[in-house]
Each structure stands twice: as C-alpha cells, then as structure tokens.
Backbone bond lengths (Angstrom), bond angles and torsions (degrees), N, CA, C in turn:
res aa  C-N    CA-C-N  psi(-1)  N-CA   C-N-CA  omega(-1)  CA-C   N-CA-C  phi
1 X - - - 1.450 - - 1.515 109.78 -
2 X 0.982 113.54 147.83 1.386 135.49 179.46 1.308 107.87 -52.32
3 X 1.365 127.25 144.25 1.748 124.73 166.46 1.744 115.78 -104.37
4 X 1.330 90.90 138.69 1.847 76.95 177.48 1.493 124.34 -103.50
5 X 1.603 99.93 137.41 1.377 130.50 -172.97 1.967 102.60 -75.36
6 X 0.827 138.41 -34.13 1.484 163.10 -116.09 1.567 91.02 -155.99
7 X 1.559 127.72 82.53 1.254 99.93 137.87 1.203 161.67 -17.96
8 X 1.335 127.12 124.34 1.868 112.82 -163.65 1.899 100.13 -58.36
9 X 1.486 120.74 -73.69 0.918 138.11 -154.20 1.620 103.18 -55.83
10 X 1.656 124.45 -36.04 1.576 118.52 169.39 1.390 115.66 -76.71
11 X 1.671 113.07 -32.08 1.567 113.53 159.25 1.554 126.15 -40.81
12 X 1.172 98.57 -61.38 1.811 102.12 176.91 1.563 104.09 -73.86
13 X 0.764 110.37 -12.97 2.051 95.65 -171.51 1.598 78.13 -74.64
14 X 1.460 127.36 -64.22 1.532 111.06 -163.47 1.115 112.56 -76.57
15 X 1.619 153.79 12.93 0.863 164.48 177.92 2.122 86.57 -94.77
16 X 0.656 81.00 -73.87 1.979 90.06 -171.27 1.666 90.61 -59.02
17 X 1.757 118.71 -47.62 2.140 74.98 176.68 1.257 128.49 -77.51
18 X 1.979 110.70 -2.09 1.758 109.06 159.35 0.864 118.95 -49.92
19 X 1.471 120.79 -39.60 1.739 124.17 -162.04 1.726 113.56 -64.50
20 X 1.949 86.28 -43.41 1.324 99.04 -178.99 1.887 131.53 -57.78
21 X 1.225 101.91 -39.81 1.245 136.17 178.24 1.471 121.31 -162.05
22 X 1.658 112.26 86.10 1.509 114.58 167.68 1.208 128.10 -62.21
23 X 1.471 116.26 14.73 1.325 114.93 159.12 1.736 118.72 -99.53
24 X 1.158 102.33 53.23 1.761 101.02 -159.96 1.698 80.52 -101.62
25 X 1.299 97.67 168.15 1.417 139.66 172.36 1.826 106.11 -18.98
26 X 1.242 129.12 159.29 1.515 131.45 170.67 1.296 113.99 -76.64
27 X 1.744 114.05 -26.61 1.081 109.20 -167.42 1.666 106.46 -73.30
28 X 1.940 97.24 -58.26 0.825 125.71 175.97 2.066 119.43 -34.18
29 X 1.045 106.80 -28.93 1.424 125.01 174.74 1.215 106.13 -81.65
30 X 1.495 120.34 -75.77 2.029 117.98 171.91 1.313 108.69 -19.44
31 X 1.494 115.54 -52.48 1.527 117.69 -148.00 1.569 110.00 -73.72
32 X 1.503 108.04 -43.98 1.422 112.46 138.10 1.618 154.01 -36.74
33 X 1.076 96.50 -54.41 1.528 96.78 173.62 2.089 101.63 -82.50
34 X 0.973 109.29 -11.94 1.971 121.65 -177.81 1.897 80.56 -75.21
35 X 1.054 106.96 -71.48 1.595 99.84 -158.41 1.215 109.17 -78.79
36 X 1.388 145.32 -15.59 1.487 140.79 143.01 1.543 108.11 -44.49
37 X 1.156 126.05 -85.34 1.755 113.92 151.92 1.366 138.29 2.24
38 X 1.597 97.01 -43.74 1.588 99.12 174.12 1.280 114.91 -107.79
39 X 1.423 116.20 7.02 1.361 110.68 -177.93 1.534 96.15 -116.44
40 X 1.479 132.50 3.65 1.384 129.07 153.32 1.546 87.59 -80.50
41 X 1.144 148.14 -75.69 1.426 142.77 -164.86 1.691 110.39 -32.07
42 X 0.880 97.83 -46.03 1.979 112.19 -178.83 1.606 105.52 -54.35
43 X 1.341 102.55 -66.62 1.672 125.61 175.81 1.624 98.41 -52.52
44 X 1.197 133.42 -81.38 1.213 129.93 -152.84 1.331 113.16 -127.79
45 X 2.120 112.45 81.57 1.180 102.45 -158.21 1.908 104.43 -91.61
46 X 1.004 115.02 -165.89 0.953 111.27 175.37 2.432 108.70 129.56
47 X 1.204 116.88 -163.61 1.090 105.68 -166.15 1.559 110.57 -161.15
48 X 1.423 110.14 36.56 1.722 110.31 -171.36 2.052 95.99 -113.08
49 X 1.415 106.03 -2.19 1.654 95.49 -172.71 1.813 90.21 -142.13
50 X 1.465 100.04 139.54 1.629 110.22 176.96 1.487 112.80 -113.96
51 X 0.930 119.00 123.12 1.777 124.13 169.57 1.160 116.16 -133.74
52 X 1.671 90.72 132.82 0.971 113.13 -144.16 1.947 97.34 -136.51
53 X 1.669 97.32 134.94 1.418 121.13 -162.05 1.729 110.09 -124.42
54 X 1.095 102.39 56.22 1.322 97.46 -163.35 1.422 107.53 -79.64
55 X 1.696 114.12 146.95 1.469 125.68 35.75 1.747 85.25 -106.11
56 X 1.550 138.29 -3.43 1.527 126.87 166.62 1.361 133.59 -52.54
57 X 1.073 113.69 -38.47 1.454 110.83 -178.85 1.290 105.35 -177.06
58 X 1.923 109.24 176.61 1.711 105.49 167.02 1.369 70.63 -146.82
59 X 1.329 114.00 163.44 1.461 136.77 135.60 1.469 150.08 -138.54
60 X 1.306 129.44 153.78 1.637 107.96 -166.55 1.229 111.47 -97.52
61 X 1.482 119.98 156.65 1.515 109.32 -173.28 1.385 107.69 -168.56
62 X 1.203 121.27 -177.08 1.653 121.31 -176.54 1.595 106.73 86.34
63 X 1.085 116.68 128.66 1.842 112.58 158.85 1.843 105.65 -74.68
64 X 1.400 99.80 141.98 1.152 121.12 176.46 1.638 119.88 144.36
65 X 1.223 105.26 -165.33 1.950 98.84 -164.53 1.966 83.52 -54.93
66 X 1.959 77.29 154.80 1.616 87.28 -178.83 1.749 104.45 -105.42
67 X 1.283 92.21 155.13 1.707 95.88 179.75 1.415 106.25 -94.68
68 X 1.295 126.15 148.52 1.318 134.66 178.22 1.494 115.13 -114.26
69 X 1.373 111.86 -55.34 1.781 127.13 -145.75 1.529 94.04 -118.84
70 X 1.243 120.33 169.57 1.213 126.97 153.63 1.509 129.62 48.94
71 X 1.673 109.26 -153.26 1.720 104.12 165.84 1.626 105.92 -82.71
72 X 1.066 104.01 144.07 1.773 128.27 -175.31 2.057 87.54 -82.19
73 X 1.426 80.05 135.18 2.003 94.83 171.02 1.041 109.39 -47.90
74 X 1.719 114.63 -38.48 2.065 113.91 -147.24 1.901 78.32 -137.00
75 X 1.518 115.94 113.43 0.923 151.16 163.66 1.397 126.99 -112.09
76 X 1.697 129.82 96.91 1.517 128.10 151.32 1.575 124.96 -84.61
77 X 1.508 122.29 98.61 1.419 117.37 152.67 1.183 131.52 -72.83
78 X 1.272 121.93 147.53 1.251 119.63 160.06 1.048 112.37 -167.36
79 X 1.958 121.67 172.60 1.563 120.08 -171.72 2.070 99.59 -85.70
80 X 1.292 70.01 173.38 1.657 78.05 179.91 1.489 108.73 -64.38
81 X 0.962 116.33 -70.38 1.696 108.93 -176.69 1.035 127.62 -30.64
82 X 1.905 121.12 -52.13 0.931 136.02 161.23 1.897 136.38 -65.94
83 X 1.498 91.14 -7.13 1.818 99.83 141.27 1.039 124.11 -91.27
84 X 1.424 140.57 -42.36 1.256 138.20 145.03 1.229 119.97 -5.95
85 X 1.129 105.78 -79.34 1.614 129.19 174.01 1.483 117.64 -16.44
86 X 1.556 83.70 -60.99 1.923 101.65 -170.01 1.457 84.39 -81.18
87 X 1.317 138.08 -40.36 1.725 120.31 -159.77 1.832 105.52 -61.62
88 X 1.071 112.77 -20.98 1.303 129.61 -146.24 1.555 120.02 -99.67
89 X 1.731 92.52 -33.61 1.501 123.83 179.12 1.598 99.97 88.47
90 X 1.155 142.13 30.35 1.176 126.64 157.91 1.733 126.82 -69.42
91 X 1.098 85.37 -18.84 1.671 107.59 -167.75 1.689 112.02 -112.14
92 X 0.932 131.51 154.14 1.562 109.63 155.31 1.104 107.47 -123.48
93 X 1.122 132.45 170.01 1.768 144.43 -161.90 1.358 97.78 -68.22
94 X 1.539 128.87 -55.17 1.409 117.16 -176.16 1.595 125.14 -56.10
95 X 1.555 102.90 -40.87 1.440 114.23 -178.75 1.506 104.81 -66.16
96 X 1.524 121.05 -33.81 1.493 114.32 -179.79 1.354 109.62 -74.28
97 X 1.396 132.77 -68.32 1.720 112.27 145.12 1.433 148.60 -13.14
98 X 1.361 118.47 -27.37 0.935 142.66 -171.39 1.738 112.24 -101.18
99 X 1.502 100.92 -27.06 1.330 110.72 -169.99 1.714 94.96 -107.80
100 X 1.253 148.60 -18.43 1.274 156.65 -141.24 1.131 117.16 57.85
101 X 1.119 124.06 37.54 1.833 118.69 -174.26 1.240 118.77 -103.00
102 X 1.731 103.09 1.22 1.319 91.50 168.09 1.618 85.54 -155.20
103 X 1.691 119.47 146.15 1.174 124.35 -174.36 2.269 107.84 -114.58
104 X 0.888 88.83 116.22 1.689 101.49 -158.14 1.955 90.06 -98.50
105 X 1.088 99.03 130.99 1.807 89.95 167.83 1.731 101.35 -142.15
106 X 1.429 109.78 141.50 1.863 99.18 -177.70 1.440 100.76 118.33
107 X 1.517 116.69 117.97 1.322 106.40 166.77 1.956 132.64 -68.87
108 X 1.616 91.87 22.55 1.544 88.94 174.08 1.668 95.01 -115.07
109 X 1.542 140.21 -24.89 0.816 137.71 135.98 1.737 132.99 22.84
110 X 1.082 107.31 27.73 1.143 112.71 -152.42 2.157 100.85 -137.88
111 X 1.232 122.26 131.46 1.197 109.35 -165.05 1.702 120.76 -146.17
112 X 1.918 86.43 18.09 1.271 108.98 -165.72 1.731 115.24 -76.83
113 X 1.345 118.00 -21.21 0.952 151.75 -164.13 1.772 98.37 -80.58
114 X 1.058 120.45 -73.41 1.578 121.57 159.68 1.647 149.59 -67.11
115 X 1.719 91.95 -0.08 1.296 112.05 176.77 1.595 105.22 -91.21
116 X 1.640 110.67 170.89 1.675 117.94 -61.65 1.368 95.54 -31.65
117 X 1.763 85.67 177.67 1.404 128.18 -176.09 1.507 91.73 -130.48
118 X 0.856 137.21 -55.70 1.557 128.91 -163.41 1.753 107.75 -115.76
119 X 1.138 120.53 118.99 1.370 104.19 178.89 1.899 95.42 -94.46
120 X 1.485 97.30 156.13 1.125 121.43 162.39 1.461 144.07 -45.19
121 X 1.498 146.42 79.03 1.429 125.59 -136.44 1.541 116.93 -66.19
C-alpha cells in the first residue's frame, strides 16, 4: 500500500475549503487535488490506469498490467476543479464524460467504481 505524503487531516481541511470556496488559494488547491490523488491511490492501488491533474499531480492506480515507459494505454485527464468535483461527488463520472470534463482513453479507463472519495460534510 501506498504511504502518505499529504496528511489525512491537512488533506481534508483543503479539500473542505474547496468545497467551501473553489476559488481558494493555488496552494490551497494543489494540496487538494495531491491528496484526492493519494487517497484514490490508497483505495485502488495498483498501476494499469494514470490520472492525471495537471499541472497538480498524476497518479497510477488500479490492479492490472503495470505501466512502465512512456504513454500508459488507460489514461484519465482532467482539470482540477473538475476532479474535485468527481472526488467530492458533485459530479458523477457519466455526467463528466458526458459533459467533456474529463477525457478517459483505455479500456480500463474507467473510475466510476472509486468515485467519490471524499463525501461532502
């Protein structure tokens, strides 16, 4: 299992002042979408799907063939807000697909299964 970089308790405080106001700070946002990242990594570790939050973070995850080199087969992008969103449950995976907010490629690609990650208080 994964180790965490991201305290739980400073993770969710900035996770909960996104909720509050997603216009908070850059830092304050990284630190969030970093520990949403690592708490899909925690939940569903593994290394066959990469998501990726740029310019905050990417990470690999899912059990299945592992990626080594290059671009990964099963790729999720998306903007920060709009991971948030889904970490959070504002969103659901279809509507973010559905809406283009997040571009998924790879038949493991798929992230419906581990969403949310943080519910809302």
């Amino acid at each position: 299992m994964a180790a965490r970089k991201i305290d739980a308790q400073e993770g969710r405080a900035a996770v909960l002042a996104w909720c509050a106001d997603p216009q908070v700070g850059r830092t304050v946002l990284a630190t969030a979408v970093r520990f949403s990242l690592q708490e899909l990594a925690l939940q569903a570790p593994g290394r066959s799907v990469e998501v990726r939050v740029p310019p905050y973070g990417a990470v690999q995850v899912i059990e299945g063939l592992t990626h080594r080199r290059g671009t990964p087969p099963n790729v999720v992008e998306l903007s920060a807000d709009s991971w948030l969103k889904l970490a959070v449950g504002d969103i659901s995976w279809e509507d973010a697909e559905r809406d283009g907010a997040v571009s998924a490629s790879g038949s493991r690609a798929d992230l419906l299964p581990y969403l949310p990650l943080i519910r809302r208080p």
